[in-house]
C-alpha positions in Angstrom: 188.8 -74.2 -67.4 188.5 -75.8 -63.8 186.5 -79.1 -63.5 183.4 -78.7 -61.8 183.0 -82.7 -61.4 181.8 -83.2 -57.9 184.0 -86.0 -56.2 181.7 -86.6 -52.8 182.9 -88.4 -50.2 180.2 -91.4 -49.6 180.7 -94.8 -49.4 179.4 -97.2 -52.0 179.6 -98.5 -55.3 180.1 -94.9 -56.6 181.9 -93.0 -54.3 185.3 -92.9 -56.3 183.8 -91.5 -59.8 183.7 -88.6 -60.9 180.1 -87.0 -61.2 178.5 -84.3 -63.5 174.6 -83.4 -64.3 173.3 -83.6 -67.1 173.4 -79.9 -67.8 176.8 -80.2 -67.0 177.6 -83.3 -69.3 175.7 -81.9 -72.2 177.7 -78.9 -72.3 181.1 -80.3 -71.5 180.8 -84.1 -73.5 183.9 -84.0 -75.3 185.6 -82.7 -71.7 184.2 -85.9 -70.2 185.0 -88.3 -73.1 188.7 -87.4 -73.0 188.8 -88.5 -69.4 186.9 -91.6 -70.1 189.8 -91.8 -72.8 192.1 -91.7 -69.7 190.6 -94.2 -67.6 188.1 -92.3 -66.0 184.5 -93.2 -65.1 181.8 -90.6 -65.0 178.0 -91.3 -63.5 175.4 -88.9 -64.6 173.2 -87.3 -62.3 169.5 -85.9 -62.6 168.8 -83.6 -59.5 171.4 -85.4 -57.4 170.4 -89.2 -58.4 172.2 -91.2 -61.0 170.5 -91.8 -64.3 173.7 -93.0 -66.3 177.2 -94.1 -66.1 180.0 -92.7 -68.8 182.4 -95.2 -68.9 185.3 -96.7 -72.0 183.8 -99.4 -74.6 187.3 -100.6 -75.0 188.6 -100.9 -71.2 189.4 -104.4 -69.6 191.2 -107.1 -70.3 190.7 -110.1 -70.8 188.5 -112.0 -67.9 187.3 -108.4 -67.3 185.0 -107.5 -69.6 183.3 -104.7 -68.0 186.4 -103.1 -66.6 185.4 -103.6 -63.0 188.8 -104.6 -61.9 190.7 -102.2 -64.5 188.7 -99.2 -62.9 189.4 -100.8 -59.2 193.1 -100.9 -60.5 192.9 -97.2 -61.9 191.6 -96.0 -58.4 194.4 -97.3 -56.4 191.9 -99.7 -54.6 193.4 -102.9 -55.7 196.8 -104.1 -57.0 197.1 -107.1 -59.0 199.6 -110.0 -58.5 202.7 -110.0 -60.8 203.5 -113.4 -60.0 201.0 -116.9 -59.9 199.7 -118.0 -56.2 201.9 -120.7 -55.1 200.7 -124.0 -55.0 200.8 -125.0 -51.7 198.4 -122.0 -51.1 195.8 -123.3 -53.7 196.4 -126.9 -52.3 195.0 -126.2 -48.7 191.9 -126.2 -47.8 189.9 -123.4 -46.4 189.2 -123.2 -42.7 186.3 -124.7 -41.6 183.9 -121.4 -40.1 182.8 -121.3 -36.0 179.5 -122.1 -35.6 177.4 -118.8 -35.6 179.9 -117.0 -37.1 179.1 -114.4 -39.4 181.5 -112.9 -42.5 179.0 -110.1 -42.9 179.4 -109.3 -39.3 183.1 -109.3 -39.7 183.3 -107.1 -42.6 181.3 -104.6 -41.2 183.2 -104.7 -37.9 186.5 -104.2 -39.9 185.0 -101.4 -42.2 183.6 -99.4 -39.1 187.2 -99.8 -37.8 188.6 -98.2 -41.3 190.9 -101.0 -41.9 
């Protein structure tokens, strides 16, 4: 049976789960619970607007208890370090910001650049 999960192409917090209605996750619950099994995240929808998010109990590790980085991990969108930060890097101190400069304004400008 093909998966009729909707996977739209938005930005935001839930563009990378997978999405079902609630008609659709009534009827296939132990379909969706095996991905959640798998490492998938599944937000419910009610005509088109999220009501609720299915989602492991067990997922995370330790220092991430609600899986945020796990599921990040999972979707390819972050990779964690196998080895510590060196301490030199920790040592230094941050550079000191311009005077009106904005860090909003520069994550924006990058994101509307796709990089």
């Amino acid at each position: 049976m093909p998966c009729l999960l909707a996977q739209e192409a938005q930005s935001g917090y839930s563009s990378h789960m997978k999405k079902a209605s609630i008609t659709e996750a009534k009827n296939r619950l132990s379909a969706l619970i095996d991905e959640v099994r798998n490492g998938d995240t599944v937000l419910i929808l009610d005509r088109g607007r999220p009501v609720a998010r299915l989602e492991s109990a067990v997922a995370g590790t330790q220092g991430d208890t609600d899986g945020r980085l796990t599921r990040l991990e999972r979707q390819g969108l972050v990779r964690r370090s196998t080895i510590a930060p060196r301490k030199s890097l920790l040592a230094r101190r941050a550079p000191r910001v311009k005077d009106g400069a904005s860090l909003s304004k520069v994550l924006l400008e990058e994101r509307g650049e796709g990089r």
